[in-house]
VEXROFI-161779 format. One record per residue: y, x, z of N, C-alpha, C, O in turn. Coordinates in steps of 0.02 Angstrom, whole numbers, plus 32768, in hexadecimal, padded with zeros to 4 digits. Atoms other than C-alpha are relative to their C-alpha. Last residue first. Layout:
N
PAPA    ny    nx    nz   cay   cax   caz    cy    cx    cz    oy    ox    oz
PAPA     Y     X     Z     Y     X     Z     Y     X     Z     Y     X     Z
...
END
This chain:
118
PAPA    ny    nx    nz   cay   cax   caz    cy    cx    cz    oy    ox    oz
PAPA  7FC7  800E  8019  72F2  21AF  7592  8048  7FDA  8008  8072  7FDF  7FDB
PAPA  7FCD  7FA9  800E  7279  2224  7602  805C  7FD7  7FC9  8095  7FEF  7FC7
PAPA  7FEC  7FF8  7FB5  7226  2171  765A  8041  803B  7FDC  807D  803D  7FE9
PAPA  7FCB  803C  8005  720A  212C  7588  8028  801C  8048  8065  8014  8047
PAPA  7FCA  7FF0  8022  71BB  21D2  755E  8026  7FD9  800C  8060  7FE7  7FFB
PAPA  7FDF  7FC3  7FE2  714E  21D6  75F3  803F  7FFD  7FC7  8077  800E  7FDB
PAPA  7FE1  7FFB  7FD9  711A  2130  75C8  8039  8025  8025  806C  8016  8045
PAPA  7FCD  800E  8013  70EE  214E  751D  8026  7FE3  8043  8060  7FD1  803A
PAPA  7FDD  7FD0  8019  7070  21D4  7565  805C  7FE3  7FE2  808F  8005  7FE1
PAPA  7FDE  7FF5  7FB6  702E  2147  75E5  802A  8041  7FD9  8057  805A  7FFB
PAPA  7FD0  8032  7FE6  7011  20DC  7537  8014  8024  8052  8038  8004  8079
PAPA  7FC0  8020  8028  6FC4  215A  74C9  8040  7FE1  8043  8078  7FF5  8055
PAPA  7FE0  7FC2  8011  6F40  218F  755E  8053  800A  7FDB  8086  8022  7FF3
PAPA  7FDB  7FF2  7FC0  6F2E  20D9  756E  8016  8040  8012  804B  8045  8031
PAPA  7FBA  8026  8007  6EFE  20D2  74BF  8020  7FFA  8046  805D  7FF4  8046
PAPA  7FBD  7FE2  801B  6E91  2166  74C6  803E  7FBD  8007  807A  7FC5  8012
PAPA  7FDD  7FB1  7FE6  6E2D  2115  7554  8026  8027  7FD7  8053  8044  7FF5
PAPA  7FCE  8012  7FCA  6E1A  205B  7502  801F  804B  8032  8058  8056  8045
PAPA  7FA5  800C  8013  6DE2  20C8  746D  801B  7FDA  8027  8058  7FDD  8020
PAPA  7FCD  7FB9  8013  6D60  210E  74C8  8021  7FF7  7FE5  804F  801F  7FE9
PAPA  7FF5  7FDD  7FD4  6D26  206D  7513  8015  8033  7FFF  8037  8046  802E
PAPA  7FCF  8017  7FFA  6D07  2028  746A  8030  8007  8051  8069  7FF0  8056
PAPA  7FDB  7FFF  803E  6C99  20A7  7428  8042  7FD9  8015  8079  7FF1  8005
PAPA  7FBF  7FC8  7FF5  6C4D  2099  74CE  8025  800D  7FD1  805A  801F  7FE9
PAPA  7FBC  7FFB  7FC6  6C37  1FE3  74B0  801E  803C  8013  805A  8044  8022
PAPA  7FB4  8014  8010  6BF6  2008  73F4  8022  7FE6  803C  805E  7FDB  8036
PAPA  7FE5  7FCB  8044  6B67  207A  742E  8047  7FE1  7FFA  807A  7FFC  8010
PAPA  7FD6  7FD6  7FD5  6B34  1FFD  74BB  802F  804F  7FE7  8055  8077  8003
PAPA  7FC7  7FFF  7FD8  6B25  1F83  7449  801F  803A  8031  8059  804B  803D
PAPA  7FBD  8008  803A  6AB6  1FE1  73C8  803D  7FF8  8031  8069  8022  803A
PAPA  7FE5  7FC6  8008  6A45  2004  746A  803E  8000  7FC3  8075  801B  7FCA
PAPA  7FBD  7FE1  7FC3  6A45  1F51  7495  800E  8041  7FED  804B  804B  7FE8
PAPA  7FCC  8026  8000  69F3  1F2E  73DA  8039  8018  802F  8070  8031  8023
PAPA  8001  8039  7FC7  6961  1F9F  73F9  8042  7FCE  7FF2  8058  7FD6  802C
PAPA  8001  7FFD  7FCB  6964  2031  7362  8011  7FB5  8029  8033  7F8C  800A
PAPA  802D  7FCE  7FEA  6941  2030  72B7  7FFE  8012  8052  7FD0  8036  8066
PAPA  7FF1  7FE3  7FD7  696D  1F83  7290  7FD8  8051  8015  7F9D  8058  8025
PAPA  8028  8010  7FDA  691F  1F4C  71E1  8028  8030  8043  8030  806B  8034
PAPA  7FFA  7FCD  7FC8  6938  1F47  7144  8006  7FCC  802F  8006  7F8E  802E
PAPA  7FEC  8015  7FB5  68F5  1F16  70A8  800A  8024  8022  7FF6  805E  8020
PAPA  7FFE  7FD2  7FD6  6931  1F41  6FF2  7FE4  7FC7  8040  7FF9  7F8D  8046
PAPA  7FBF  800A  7FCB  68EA  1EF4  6F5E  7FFD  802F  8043  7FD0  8055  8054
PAPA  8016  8019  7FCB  6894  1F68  6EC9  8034  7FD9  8042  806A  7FF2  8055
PAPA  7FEC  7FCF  7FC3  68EF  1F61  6E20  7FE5  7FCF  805C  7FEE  7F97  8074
PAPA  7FAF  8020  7FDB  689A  1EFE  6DB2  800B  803B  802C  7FE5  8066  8042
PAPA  7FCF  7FCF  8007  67DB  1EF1  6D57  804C  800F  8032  8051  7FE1  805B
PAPA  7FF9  7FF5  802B  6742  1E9F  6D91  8045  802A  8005  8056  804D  8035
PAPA  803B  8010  802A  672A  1E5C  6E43  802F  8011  7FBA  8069  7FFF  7FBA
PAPA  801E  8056  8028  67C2  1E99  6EA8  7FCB  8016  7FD8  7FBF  8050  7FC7
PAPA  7FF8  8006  8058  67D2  1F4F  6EF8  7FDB  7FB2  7FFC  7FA8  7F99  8011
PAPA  803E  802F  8010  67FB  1F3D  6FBB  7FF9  7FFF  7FAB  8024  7FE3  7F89
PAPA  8004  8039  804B  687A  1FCB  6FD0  7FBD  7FE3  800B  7F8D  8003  8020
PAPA  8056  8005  8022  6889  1FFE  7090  8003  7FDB  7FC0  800F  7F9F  7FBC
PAPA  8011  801A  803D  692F  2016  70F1  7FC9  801B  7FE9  7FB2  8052  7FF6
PAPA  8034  7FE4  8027  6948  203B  71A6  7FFD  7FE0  7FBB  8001  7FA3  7FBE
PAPA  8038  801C  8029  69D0  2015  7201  7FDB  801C  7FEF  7FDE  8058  8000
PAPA  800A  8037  7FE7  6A43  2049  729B  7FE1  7FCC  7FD6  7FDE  7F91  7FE8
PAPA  803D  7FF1  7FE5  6A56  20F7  727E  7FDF  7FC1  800F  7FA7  7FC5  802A
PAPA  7FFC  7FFC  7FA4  6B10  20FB  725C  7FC7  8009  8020  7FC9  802A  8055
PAPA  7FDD  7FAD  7FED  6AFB  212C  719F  8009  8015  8056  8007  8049  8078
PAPA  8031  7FE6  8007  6A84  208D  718E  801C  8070  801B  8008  80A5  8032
PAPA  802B  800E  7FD8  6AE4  2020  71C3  7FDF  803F  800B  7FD3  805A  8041
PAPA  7FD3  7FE2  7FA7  6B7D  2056  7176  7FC7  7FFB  801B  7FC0  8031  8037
PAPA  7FFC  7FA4  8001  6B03  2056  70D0  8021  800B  802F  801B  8044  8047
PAPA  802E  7FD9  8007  6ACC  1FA8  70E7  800A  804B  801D  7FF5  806D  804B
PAPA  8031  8008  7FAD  6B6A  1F64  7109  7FDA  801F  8012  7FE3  8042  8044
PAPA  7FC2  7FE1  7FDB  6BA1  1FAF  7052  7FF0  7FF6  8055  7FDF  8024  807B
PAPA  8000  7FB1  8039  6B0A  1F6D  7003  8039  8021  8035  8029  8033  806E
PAPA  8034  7FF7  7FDD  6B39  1EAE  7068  7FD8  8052  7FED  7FB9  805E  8021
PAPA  7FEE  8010  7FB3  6BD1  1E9C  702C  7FCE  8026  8021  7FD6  805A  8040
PAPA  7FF0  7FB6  7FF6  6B91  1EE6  6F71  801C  7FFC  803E  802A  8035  8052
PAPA  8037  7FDE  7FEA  6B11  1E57  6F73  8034  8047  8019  8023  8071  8043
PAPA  7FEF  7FE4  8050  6BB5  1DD6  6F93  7FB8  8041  8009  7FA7  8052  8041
PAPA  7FE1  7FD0  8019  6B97  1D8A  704A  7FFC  800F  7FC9  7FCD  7FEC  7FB7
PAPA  7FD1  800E  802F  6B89  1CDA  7086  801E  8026  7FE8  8058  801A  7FD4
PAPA  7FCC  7FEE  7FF1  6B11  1CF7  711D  8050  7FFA  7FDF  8084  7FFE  8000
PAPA  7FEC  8019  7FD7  6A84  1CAA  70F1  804C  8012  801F  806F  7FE5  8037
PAPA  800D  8048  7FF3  6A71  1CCB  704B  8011  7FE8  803A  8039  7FBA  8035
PAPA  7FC0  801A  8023  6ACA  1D78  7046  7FE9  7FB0  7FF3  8016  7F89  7FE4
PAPA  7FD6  7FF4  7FF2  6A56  1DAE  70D0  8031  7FD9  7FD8  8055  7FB0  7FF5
PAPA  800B  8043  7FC0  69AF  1D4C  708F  8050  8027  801D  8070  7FF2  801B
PAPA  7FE4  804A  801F  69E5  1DBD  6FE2  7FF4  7FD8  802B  800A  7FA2  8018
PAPA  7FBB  8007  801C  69E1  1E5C  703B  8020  7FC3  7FE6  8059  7FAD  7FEC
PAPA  7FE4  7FD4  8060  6942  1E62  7076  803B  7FE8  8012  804D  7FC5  8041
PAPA  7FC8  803A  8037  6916  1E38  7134  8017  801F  7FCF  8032  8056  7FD0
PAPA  7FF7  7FE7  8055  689A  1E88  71A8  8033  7FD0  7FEC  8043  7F99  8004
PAPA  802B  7FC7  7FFA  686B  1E65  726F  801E  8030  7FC1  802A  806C  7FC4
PAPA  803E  8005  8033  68E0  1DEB  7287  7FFF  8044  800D  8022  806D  802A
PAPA  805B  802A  7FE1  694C  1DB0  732F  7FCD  801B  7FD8  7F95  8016  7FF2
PAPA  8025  7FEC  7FC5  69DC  1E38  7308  7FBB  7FD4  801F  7F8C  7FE6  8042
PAPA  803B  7FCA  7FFD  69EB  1E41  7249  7FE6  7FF6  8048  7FA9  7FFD  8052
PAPA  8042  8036  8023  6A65  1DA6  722D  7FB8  8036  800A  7F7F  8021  7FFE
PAPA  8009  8020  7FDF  6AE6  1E02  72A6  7FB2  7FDA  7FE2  7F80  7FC7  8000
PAPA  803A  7FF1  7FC0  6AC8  1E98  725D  8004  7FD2  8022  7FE0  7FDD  8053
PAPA  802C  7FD6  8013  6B03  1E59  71AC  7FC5  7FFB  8042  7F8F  7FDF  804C
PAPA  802F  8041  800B  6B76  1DE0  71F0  7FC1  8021  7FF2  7F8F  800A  800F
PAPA  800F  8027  7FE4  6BDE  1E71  7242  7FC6  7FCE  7FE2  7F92  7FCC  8003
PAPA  8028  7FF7  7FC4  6BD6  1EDC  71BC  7FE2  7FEC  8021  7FA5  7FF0  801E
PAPA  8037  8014  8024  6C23  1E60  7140  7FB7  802D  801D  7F7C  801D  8018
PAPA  8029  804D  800E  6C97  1E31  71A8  7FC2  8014  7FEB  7F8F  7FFC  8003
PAPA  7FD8  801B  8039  6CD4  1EF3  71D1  7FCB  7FB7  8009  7F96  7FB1  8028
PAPA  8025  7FFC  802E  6CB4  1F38  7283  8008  7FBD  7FC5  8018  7F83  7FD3
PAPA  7FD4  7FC4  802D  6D53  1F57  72F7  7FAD  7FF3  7FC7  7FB1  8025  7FA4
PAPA  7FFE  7FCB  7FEF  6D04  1EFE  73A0  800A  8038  7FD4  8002  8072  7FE6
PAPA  7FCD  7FE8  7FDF  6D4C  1E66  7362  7FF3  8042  8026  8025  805C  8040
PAPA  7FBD  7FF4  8026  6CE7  1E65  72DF  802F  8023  801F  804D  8057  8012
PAPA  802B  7FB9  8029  6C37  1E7A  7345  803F  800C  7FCC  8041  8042  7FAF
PAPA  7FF0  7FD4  7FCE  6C72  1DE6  73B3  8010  804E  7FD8  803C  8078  7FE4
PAPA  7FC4  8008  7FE3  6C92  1D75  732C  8018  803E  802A  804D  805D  802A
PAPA  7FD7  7FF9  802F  6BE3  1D97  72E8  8052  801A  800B  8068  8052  7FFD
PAPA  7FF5  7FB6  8003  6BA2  1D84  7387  8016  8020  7FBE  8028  805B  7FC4
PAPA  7FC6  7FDA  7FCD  6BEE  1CE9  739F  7FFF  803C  8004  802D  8061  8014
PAPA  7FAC  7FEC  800F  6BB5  1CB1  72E8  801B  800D  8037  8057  801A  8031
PAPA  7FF3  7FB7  801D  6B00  1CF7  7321  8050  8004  7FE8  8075  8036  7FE3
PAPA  7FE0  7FC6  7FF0  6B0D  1C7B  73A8  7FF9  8044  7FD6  8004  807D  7FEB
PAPA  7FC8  7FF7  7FEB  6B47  1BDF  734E  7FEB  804F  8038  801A  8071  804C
PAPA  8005  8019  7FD1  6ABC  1BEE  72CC  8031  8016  8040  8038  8053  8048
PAPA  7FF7  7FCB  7FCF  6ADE  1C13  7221  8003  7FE0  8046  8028  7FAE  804A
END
């Protein structure tokens, strides 16, 4: 893993998204395509890590999946694939994280008032 997908990795945690998330879309953003098993290979995830990733991904809007059917018999593999621009993802999860810096200061000038009244 190369030191800047583990910062964006890092980053992509600390902005409230799970490990196995994070590595997920971090390992997705330079490529075009990627199955499932180059994820849990490079990345060091379990298939059902990465399955579960998948499907947040995919519920938020921010993949695409495509079965590739193998030569002869098997269950077909999955690839995916950014469905939208990378920056646009980010700018999705900063307001995400910009609206909970505004309820929590909401919180915190409300526990004010209670601390001034006691």
């Amino acid at each position: 893993m190369g030191v800047e997908v583990e910062r964006l990795m890092n980053l992509l945690m600390r902005a409230g998204l799970k490990k196995n998330i994070a590595k997920s879309l971090a390992y997705m953003v330079n490529r075009d395509e990627v199955t499932s098993r180059e994820i849990e290979k490079e990345m060091g995830l379990r298939q059902p890590e990465v399955s579960i990733a998948m499907q947040w991904l995919r519920k938020r809007g921010w993949v695409i999946k495509r079965d590739v059917k193998k030569e002869g018999k098997g269950r077909p593999v999955h690839a995916y694939k950014l469905a939208k621009p990378f920056p646009q993802i980010l700018s999705e999860i900063i307001r995400e994280i910009e609206a909970k810096i505004d309820e929590d200061r909401k919180v915190v000038e409300e526990l004010k008032k209670f601390a001034q009244a006691s």
